[in-house]
N, C-alpha and C positions, 0 to 999 in steps of 0.2 A: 316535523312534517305530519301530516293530518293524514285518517286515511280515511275511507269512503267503503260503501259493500256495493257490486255491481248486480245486476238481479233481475230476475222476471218473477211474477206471480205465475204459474204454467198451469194448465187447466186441462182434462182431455172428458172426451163424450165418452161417457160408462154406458150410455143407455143404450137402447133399443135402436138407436138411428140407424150408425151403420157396424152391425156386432168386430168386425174385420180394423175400423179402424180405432186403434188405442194410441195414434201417437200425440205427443204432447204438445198443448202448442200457449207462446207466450201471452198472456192475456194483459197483464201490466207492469212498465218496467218500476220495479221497487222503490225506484227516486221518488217518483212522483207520489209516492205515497209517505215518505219523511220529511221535516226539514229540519235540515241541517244533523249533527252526528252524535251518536248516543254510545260510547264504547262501552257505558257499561249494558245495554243492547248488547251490543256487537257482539261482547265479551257472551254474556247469557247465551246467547243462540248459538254462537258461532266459533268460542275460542278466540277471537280476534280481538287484542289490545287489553282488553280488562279480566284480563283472567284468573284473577286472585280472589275476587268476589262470589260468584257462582260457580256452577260445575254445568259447561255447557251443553247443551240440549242438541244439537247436529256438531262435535264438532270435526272440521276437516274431512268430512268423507269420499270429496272428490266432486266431479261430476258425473250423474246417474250414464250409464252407457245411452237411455234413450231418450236423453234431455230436448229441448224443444231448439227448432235451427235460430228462434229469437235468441237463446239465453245462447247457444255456440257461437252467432255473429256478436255478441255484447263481449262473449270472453274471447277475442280473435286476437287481442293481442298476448294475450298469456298461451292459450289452445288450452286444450282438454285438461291441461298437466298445473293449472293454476295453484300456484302454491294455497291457497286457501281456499280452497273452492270446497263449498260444500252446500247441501241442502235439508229442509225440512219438509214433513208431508201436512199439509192440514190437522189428518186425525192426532198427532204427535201435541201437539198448542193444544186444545182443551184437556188433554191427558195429564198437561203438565202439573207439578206442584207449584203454584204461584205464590204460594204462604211458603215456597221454603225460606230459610234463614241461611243470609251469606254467612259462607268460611269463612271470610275474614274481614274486615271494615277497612273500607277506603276514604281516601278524603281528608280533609282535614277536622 
């Protein structure tokens, strides 16, 4: 069986607009920005499916307490407690080391 990551890209106004509001809100949901499935992605980012190749970058952390009500209606059928739920910040992805070398070689 295949598995899929459900998701929002979440965005919030840091600026000057309105100082009071910080809450987060979904700007795109993640599908539409892949096609089709990439575990060793998944794996990399997330701990999910390919886990034997890299040492993942977010993984399982949950969902943030002040996640955006897009990305809560997207996980309604699991709730807050999804077993693999977890997230990454923007600043996190260019910090990353993208020349590291996988533990260990998959594939054939």
């Amino acid at each position: 069986m295949g598995i899929d990551l459900n998701g929002f890209v979440e965005c919030r106004w840091d600026r000057r607009l309105d100082e009071d509001d910080r809450t987060w809100h979904g700007a795109i949901n993640h599908a539409h920005l892949y096609d089709g499935r990439s575990y060793l992605a998944f794996g990399s980012l997330f701990g999910v499916r390919d886990t034997d190749t890299f040492r993942p970058l977010a993984d399982h952390r949950g969902l943030p307490a002040d996640v955006s009500p897009e990305t809560l209606a997207d996980m309604q059928p699991w709730g807050r407690d999804a077993p693999e739920a977890s997230w990454i910040t923007w600043a996190e992805l260019p910090a990353t080391d993208w020349d590291e070398v996988a533990e260990h070689a998959n594939g054939p």
